[in-house]
MIPARO-302236 format. One record per atom (N, C-alpha, C): residue number from 1; x, y, z. Coordinates in nm, 4 decimals. Layout:
# residues N
     n         c1         c2         c3
   NUM          X          Y          Z
...
# end
This chain:
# residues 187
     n         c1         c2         c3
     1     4.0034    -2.9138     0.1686
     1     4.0401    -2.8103     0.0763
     1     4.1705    -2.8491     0.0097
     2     4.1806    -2.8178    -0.1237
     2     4.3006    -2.8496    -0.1841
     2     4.3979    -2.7261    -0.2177
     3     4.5262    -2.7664    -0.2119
     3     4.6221    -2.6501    -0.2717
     3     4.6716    -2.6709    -0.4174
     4     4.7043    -2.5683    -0.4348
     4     4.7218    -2.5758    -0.5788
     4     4.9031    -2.5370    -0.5858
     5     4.9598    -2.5957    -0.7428
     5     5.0942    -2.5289    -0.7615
     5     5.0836    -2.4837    -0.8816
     6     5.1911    -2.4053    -0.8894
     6     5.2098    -2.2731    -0.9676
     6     5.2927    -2.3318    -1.0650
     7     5.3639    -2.2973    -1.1420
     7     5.3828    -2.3796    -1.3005
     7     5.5483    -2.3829    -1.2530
     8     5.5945    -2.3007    -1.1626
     8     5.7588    -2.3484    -1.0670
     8     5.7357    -2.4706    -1.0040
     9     5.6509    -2.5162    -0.9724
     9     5.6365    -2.6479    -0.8803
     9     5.5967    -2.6230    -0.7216
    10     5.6223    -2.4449    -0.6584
    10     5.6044    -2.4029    -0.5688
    10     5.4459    -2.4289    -0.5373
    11     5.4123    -2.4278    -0.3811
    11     5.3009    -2.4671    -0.3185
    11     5.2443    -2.3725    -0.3184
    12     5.1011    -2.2751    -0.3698
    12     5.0213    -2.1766    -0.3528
    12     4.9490    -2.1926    -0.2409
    13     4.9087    -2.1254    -0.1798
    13     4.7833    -2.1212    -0.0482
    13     4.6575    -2.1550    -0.1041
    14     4.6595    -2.2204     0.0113
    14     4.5197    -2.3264    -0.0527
    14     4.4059    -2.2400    -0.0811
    15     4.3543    -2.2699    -0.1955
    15     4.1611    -2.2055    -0.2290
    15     4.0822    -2.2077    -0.1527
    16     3.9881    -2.1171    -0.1569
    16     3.8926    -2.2029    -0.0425
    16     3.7678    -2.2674    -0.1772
    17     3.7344    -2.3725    -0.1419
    17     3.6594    -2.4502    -0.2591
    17     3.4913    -2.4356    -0.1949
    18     3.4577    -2.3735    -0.2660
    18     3.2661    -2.3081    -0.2484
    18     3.2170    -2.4917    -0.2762
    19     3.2580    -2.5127    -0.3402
    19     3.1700    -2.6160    -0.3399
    19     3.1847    -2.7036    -0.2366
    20     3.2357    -2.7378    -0.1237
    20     3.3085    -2.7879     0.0108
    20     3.2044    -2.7301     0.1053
    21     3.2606    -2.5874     0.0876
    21     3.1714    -2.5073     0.1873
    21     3.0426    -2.5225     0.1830
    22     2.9621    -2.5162     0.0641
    22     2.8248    -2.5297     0.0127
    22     2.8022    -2.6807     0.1083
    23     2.7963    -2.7989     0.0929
    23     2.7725    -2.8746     0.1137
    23     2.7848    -2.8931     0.2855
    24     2.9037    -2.8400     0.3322
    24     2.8959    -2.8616     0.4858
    24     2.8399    -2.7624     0.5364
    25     2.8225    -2.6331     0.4986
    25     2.7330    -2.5428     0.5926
    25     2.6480    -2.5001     0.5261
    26     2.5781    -2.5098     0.4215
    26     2.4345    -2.4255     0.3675
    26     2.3329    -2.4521     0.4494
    27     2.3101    -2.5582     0.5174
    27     2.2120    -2.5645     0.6522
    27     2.1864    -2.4854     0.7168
    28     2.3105    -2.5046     0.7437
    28     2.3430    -2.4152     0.9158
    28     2.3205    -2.2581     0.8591
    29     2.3653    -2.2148     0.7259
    29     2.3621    -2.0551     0.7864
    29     2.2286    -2.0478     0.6528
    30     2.1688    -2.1556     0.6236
    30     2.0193    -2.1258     0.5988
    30     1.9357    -2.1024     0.7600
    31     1.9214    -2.1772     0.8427
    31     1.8691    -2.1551     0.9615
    31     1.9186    -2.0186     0.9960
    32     2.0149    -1.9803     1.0305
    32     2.0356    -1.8452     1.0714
    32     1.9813    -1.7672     0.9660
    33     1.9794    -1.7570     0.8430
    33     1.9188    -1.6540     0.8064
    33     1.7334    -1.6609     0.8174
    34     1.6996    -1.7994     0.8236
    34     1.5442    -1.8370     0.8605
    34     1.5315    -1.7373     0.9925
    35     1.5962    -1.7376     1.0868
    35     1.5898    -1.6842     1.1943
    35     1.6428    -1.5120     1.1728
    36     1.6957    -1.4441     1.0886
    36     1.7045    -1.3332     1.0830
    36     1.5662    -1.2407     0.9868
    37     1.5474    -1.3338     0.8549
    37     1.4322    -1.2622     0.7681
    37     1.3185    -1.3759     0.8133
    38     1.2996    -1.4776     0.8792
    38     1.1755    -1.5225     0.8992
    38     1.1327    -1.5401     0.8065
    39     1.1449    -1.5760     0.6954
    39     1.1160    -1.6402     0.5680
    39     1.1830    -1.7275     0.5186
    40     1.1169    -1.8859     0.4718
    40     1.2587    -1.9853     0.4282
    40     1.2734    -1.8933     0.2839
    41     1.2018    -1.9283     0.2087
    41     1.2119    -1.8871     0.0582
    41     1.3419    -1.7177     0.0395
    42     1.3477    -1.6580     0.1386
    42     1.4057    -1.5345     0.1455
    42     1.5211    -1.6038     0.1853
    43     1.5049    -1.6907     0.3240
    43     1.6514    -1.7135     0.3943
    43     1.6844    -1.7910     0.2412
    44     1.6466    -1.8866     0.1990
    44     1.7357    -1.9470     0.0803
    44     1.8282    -1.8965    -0.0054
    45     1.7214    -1.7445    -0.0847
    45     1.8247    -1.6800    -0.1313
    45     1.8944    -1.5981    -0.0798
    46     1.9432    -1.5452     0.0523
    46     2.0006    -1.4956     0.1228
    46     2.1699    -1.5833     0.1133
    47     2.1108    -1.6956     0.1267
    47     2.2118    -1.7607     0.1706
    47     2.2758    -1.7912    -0.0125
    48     2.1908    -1.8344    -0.0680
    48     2.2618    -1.8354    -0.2085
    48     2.3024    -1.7305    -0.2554
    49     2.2800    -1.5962    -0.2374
    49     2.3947    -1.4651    -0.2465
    49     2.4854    -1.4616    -0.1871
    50     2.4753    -1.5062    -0.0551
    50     2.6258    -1.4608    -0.0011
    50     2.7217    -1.5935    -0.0938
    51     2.6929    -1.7218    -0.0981
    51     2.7593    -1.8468    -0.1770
    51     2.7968    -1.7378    -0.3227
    52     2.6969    -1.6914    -0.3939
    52     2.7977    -1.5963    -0.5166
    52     2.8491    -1.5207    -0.5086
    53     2.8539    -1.4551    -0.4327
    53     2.9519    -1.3587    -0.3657
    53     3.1044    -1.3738    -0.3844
    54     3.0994    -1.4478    -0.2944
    54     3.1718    -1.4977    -0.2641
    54     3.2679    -1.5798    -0.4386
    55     3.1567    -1.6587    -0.5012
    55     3.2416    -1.7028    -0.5691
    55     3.2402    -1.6048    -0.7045
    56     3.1846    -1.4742    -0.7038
    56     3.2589    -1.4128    -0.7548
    56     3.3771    -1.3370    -0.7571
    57     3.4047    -1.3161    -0.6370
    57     3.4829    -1.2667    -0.5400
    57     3.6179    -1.3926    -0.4928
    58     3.6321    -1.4781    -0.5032
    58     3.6873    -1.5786    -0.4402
    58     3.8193    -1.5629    -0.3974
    59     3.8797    -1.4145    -0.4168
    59     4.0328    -1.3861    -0.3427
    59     3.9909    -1.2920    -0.2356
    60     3.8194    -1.2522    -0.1768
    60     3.7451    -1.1836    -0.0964
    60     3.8381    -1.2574     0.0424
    61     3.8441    -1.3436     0.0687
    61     3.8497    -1.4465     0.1585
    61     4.0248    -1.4921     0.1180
    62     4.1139    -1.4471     0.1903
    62     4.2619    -1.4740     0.2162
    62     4.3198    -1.6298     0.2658
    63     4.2385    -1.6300     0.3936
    63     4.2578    -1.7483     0.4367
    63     4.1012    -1.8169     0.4815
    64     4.1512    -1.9190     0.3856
    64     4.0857    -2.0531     0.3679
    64     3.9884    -2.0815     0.4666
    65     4.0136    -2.0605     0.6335
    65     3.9891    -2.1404     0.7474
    65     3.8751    -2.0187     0.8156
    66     3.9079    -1.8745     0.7328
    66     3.7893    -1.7880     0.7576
    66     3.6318    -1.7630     0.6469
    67     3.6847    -1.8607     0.5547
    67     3.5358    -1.8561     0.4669
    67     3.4356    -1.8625     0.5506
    68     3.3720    -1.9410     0.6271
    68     3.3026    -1.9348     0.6900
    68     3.2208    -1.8580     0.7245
    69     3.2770    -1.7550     0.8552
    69     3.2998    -1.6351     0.8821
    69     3.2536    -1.5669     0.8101
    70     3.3296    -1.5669     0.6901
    70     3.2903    -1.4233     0.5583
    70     3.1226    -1.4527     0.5365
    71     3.1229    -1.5914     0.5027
    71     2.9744    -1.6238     0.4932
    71     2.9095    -1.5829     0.5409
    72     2.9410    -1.5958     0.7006
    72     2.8056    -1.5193     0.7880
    72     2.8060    -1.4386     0.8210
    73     2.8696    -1.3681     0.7872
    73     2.9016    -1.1854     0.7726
    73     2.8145    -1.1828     0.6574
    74     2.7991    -1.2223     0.5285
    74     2.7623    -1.1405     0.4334
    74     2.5748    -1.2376     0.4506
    75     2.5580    -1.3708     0.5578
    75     2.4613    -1.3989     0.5459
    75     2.3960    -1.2645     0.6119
    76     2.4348    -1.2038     0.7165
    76     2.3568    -1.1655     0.8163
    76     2.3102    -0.9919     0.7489
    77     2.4608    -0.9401     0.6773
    77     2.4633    -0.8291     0.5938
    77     2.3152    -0.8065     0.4775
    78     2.3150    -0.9757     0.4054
    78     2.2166    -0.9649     0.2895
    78     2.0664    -0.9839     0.3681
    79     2.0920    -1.0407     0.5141
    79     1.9463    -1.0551     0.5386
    79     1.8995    -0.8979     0.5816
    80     1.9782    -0.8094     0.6603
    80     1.9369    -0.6831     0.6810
    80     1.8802    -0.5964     0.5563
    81     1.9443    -0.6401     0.4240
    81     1.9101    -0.5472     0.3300
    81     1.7894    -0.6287     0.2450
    82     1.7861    -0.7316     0.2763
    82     1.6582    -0.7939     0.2398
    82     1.5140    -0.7220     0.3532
    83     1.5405    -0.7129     0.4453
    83     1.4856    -0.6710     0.5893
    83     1.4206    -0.5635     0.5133
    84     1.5547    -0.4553     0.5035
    84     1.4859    -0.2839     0.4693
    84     1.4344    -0.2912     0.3072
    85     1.4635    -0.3708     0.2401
    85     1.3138    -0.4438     0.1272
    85     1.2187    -0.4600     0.1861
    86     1.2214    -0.5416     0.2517
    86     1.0793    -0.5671     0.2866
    86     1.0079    -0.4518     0.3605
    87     1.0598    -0.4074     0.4087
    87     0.9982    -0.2361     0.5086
    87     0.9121    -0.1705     0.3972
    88     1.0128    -0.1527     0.3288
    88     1.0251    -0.0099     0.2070
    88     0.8791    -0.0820     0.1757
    89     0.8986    -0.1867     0.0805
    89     0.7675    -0.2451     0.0347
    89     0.6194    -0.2645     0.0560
    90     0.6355    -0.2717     0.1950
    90     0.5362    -0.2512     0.3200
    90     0.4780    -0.1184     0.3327
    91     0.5576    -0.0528     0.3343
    91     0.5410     0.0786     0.3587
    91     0.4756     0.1698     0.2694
    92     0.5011     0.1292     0.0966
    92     0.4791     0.1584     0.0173
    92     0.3122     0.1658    -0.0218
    93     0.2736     0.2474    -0.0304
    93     0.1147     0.2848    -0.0606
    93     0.0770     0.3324    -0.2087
    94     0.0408     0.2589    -0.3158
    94     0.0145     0.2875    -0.4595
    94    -0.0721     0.4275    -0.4617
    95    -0.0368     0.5471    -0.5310
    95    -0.1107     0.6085    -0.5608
    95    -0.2708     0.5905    -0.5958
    96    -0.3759     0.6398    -0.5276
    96    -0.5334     0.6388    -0.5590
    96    -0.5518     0.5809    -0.7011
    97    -0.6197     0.5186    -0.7774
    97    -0.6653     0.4731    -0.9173
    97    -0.7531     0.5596    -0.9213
    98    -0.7512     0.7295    -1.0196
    98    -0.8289     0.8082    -1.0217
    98    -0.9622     0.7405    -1.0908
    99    -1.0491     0.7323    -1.0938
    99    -1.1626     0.7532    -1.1813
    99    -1.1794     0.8294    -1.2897
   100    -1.1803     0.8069    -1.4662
   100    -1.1942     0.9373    -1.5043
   100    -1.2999     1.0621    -1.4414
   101    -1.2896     1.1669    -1.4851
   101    -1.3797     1.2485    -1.4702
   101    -1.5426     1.2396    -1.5492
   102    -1.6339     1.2766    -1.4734
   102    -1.7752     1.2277    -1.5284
   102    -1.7885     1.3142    -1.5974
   103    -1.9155     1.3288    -1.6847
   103    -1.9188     1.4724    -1.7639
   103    -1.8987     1.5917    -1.6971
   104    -2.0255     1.5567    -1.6333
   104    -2.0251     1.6602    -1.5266
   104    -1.9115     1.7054    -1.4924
   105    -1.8270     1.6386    -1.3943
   105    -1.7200     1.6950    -1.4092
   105    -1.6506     1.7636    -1.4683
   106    -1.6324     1.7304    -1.6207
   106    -1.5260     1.7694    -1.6793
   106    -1.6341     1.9500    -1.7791
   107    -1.7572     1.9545    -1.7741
   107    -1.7771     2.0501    -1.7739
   107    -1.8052     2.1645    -1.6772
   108    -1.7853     2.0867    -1.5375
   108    -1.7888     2.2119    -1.4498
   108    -1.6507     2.2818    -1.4945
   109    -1.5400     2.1828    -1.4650
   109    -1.4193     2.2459    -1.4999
   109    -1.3936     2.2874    -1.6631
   110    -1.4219     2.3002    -1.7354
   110    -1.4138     2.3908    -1.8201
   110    -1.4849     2.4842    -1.8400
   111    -1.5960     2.5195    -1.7659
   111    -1.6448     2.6221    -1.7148
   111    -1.5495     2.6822    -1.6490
   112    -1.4970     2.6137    -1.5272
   112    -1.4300     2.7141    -1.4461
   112    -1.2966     2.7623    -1.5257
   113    -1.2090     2.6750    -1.6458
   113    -1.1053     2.7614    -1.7091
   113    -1.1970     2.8528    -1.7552
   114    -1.2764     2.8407    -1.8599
   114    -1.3087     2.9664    -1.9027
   114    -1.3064     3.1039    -1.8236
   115    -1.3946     3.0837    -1.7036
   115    -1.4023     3.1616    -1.6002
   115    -1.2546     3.2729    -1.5559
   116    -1.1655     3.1809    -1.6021
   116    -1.0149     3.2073    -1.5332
   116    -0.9298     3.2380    -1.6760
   117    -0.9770     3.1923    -1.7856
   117    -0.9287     3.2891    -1.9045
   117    -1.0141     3.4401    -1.9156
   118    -1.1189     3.3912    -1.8812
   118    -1.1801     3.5304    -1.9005
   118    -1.1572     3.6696    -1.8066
   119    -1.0982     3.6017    -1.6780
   119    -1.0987     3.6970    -1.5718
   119    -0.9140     3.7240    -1.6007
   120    -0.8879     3.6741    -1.6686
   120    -0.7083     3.7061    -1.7234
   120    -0.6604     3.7679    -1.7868
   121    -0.8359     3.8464    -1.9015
   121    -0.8166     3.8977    -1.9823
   121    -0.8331     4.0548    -1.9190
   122    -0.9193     4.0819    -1.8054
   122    -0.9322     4.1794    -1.7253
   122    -0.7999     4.1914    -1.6641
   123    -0.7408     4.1533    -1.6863
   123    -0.5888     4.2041    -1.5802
   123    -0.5076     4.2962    -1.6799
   124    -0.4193     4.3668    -1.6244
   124    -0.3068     4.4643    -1.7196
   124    -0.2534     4.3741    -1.8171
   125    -0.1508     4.4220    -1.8709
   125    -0.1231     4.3460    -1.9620
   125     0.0413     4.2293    -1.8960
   126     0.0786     4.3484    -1.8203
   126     0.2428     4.3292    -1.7185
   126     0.1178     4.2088    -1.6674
   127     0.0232     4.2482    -1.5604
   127     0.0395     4.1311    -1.4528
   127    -0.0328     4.0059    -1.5513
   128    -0.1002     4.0166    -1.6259
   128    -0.1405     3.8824    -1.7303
   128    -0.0322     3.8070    -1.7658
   129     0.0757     3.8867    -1.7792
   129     0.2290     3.8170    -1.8439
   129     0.2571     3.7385    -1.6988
   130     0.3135     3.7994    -1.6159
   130     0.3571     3.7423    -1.4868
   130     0.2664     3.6155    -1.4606
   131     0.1244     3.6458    -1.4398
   131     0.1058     3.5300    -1.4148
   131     0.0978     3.3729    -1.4877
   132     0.0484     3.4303    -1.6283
   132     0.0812     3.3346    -1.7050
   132     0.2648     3.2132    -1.7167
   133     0.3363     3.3155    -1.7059
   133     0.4722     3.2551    -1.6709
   133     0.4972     3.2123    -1.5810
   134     0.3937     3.2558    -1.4960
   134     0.4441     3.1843    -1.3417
   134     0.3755     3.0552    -1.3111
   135     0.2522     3.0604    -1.3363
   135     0.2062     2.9227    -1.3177
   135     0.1457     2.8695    -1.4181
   136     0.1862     2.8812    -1.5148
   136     0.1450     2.8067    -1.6619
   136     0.2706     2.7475    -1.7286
   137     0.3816     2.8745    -1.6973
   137     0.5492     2.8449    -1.7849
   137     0.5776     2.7640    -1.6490
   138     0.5339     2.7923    -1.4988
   138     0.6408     2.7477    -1.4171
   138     0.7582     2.8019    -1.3744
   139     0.7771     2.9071    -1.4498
   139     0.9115     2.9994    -1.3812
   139     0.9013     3.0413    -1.2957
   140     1.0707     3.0838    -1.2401
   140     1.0664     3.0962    -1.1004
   140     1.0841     3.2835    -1.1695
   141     1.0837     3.3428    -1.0097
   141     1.0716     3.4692    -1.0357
   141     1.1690     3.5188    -1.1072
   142     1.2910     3.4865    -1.0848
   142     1.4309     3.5413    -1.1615
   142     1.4223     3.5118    -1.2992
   143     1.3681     3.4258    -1.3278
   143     1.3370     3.3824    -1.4837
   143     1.2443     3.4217    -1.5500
   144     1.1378     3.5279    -1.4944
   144     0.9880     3.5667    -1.5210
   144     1.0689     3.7122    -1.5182
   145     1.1651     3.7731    -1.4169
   145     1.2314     3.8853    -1.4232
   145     1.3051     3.9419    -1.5454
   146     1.4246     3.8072    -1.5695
   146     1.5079     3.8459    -1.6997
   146     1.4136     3.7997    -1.7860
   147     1.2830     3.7393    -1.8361
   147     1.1864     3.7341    -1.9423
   147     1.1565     3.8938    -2.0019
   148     1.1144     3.9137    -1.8802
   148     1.0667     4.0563    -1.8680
   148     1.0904     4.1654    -1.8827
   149     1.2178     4.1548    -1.8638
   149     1.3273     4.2655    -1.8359
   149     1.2983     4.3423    -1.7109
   150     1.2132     4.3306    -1.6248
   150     1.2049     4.3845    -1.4722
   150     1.2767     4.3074    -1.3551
   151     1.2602     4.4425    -1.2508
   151     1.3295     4.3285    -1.1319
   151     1.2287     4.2272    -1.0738
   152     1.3017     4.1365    -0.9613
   152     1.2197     4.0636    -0.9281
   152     1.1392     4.1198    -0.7465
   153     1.1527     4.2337    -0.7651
   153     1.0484     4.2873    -0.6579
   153     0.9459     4.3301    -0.7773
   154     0.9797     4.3609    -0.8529
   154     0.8642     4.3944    -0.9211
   154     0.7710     4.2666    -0.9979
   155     0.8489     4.1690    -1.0465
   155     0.7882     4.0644    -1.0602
   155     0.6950     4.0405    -0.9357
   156     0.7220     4.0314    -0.7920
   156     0.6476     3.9416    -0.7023
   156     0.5602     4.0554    -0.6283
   157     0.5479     4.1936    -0.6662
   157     0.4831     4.2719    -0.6499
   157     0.3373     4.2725    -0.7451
   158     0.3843     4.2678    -0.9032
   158     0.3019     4.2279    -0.9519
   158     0.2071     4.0745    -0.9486
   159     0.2266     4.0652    -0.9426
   159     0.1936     3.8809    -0.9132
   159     0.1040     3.9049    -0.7849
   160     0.1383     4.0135    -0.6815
   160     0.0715     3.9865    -0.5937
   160    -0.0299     4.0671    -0.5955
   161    -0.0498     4.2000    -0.6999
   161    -0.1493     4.2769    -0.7328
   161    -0.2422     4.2253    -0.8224
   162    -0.2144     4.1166    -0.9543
   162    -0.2873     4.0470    -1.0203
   162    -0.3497     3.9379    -0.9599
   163    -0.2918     3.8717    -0.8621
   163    -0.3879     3.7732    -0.7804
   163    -0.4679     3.8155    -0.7302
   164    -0.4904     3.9470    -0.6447
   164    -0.5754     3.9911    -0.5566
   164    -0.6827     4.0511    -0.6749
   165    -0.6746     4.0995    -0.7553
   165    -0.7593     4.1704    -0.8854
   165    -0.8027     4.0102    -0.9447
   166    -0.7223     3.9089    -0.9539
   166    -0.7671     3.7726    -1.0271
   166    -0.8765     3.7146    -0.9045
   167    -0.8440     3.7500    -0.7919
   167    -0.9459     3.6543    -0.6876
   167    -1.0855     3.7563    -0.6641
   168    -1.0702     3.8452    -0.7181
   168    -1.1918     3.9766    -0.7014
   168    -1.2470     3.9467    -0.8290
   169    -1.2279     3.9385    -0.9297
   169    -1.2769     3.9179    -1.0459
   169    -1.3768     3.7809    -1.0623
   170    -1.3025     3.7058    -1.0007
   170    -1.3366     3.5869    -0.9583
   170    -1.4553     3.5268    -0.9158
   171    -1.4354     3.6097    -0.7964
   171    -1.5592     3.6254    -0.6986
   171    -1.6374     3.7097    -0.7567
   172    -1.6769     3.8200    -0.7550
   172    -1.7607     3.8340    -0.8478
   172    -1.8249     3.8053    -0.9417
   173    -1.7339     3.7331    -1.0330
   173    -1.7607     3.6509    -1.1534
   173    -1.8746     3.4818    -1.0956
   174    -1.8681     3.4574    -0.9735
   174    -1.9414     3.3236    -0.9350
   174    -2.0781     3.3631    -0.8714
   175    -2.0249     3.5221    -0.7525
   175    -2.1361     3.5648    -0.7123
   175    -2.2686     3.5941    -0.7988
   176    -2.2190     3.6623    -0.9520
   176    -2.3244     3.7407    -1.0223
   176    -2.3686     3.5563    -1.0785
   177    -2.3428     3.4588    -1.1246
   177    -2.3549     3.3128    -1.2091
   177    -2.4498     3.3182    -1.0431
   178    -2.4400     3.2871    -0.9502
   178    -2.5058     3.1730    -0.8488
   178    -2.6250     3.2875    -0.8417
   179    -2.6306     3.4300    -0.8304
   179    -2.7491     3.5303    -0.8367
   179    -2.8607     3.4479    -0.9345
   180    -2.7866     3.4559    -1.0535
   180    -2.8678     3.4300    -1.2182
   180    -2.8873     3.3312    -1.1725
   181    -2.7948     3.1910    -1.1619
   181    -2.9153     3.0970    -1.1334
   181    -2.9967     3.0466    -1.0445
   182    -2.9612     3.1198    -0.9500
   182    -3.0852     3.1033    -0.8461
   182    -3.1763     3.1594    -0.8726
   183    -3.1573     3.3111    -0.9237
   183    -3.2595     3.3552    -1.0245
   183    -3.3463     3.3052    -1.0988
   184    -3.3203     3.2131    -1.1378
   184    -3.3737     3.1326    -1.2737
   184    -3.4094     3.0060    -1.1986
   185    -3.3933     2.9705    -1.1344
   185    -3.4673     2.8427    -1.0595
   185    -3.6452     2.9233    -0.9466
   186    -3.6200     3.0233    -0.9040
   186    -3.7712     3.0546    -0.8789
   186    -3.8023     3.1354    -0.9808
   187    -3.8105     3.1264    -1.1186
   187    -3.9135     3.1003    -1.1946
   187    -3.9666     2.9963    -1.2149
# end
């Protein structure tokens, strides 16, 4: 390692020179990190982060005779967070690749909105509002309240009288459809 002087002629504390270090230990704390992530290609760049690190950092390291050290502190540091990469990644499960919807599909369900506009239109006019804001706007009750100008017992009162009138309507509304067409199949 070399020292450097200062433009007085005075002796500065020596650098520590990465490129010194590089050459006598990138082996050695490549193997240790081979042995921490079990991957060369990972330990490599493990070990070539902590080397930039470092030399971005290069007043990180005070004295000269502890570079080393720092190295394998930050080898062993980058292999752990390489580690919980690799977990996370592992772990990670891609959402299903839906299929579009078949016709079929997509006209049962617009059958069934209809079904559910139509049975919305049977509700008061207060609980049609509530529910529409609530799970169409997404508001929370306090915000469906000051919409409204009511409180919010009365908001979640209503809401809970229009659901029960929306799930009766409902039902009925599938019972009398599955009558008719069963109806209509023994002819």
């Amino acid at each position: 390692m070399s020292t450097r002087t200062a433009g007085s002629g005075k002796v500065m504390d020596p650098a520590v020179d990465i490129t010194e270090l590089y050459a006598a230990h990138r082996l050695q704390l490549v193997r240790l990190a081979v042995l921490l992530v079990d991957d060369f290609a990972s330990a490599e760049d493990v070990v070539q982060d902590a080397f930039a690190a470092l030399a971005r950092r290069p007043d990180a390291v005070k004295d000269p005779s502890k570079a080393l050290a720092y190295l394998r502190v930050s080898v062993v540091n980058t292999s752990r967070s390489a580690l919980r990469r690799r977990r996370t990644a592992r772990a990670y499960t891609p959402p299903h690749d839906l299929s579009p919807p078949s016709p079929e599909d997509s006209a049962v369900l617009a059958e069934e909105h209809r079904a559910v506009i139509v049975a919305l239109q049977t509700l008061a006019p207060r609980q049609r509002e509530v529910l529409v804001l609530r799970y169409w706007s997404h508001l929370s009750e306090a915000e469906i309240a000051r919409t409204l100008g009511i409180s919010q017992g009365t908001v979640k009162s209503t809401a809970s009288r229009a659901l029960t009138a929306l799930e009766k309507t409902m039902t009925s509304t599938m019972t009398s459809t599955t009558q008719t067409s069963s109806g209509e199949e023994e002819r």
